[in-house]
SEMARSE-423656 format. One record per residue (C-alpha): residue in three letters; x, y, z. Coordinates in steps of 0.5 Angstrom, whole numbers, plus 500, padded with zeros to 3 digits. Each point is the difference from the previous one (the first is absolute). Example, Ala and Ser with C-alpha at 12.3 -4.5 7.8 and 13.67 -1.06 7.14 Angstrom:
<pt><rest>ALA</rest><px>525</px><py>491</py><pz>516</pz></pt>
<pt><rest>SER</rest><px>502</px><py>507</py><pz>498</pz></pt>
REM end
This chain:
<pt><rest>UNK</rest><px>500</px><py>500</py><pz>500</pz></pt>
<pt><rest>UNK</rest><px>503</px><py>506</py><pz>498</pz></pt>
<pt><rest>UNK</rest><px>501</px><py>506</py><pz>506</pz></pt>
<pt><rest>UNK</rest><px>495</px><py>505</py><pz>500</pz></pt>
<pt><rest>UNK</rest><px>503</px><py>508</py><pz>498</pz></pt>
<pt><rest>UNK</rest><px>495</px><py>503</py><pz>506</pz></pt>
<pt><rest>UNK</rest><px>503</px><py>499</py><pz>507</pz></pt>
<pt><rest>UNK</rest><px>497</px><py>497</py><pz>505</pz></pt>
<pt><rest>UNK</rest><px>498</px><py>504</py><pz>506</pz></pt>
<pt><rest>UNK</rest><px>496</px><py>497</py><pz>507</pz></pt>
<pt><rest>UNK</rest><px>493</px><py>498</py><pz>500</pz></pt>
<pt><rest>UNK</rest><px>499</px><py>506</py><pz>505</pz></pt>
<pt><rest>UNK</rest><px>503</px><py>505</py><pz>496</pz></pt>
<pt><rest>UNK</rest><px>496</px><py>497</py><pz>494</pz></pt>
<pt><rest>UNK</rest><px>493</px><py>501</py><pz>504</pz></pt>
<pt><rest>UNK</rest><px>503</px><py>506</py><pz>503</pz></pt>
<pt><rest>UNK</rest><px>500</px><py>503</py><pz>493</pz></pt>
<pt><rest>UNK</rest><px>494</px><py>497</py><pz>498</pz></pt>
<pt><rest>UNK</rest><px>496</px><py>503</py><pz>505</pz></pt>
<pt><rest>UNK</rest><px>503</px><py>507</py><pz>499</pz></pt>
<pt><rest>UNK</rest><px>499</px><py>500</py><pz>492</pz></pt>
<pt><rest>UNK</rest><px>493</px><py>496</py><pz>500</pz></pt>
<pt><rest>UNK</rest><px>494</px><py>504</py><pz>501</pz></pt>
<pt><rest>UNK</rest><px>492</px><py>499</py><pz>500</pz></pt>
<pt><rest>UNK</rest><px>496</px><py>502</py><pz>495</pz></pt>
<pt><rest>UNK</rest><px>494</px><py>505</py><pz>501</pz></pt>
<pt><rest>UNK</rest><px>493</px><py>496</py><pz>500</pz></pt>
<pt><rest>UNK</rest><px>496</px><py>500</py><pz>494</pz></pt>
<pt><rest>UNK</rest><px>493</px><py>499</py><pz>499</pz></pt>
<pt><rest>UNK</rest><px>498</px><py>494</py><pz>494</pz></pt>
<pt><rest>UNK</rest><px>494</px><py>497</py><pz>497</pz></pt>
<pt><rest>UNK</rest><px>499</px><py>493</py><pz>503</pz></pt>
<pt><rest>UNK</rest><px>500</px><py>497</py><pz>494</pz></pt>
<pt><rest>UNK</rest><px>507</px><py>503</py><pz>499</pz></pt>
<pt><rest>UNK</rest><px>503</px><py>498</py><pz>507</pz></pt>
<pt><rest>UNK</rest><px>502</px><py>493</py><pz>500</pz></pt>
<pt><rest>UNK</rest><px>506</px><py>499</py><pz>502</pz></pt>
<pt><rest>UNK</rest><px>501</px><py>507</py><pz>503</pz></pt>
<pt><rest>UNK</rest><px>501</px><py>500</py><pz>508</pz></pt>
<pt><rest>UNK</rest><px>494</px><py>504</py><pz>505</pz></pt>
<pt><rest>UNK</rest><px>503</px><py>506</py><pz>503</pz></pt>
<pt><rest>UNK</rest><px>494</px><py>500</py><pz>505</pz></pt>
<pt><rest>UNK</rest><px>495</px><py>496</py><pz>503</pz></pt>
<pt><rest>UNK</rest><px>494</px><py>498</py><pz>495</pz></pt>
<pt><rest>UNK</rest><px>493</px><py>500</py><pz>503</pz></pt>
<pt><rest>UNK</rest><px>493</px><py>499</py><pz>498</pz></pt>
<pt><rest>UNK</rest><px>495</px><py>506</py><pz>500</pz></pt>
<pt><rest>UNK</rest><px>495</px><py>495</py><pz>502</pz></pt>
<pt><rest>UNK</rest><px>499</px><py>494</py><pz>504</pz></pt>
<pt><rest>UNK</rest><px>501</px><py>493</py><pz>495</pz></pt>
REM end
């Protein structure tokens, strides 16, 4: 296996630099139709008892 050209650095410094980059994005409003595979930003509820 050939060696890699990016140098290896800790998985804490690795997760470190994740977490300062990484950041959520706003959420957003979609027909549900649209929505499948999305993941809620809040909890959804009935209008009505079912």
């Amino acid at each position: 296996m050939p060696e890699s050209p990016y140098p290896m650095i800790p998985v804490d410094e690795a997760i470190a630099i994740i977490l300062r980059e990484v950041h959520p994005l706003p959420a957003q409003s979609v027909p549900f139709a649209g929505a499948g595979g999305c993941v809620l930003a809040e909890s959804v509820r009935a209008g009505d008892p079912l």
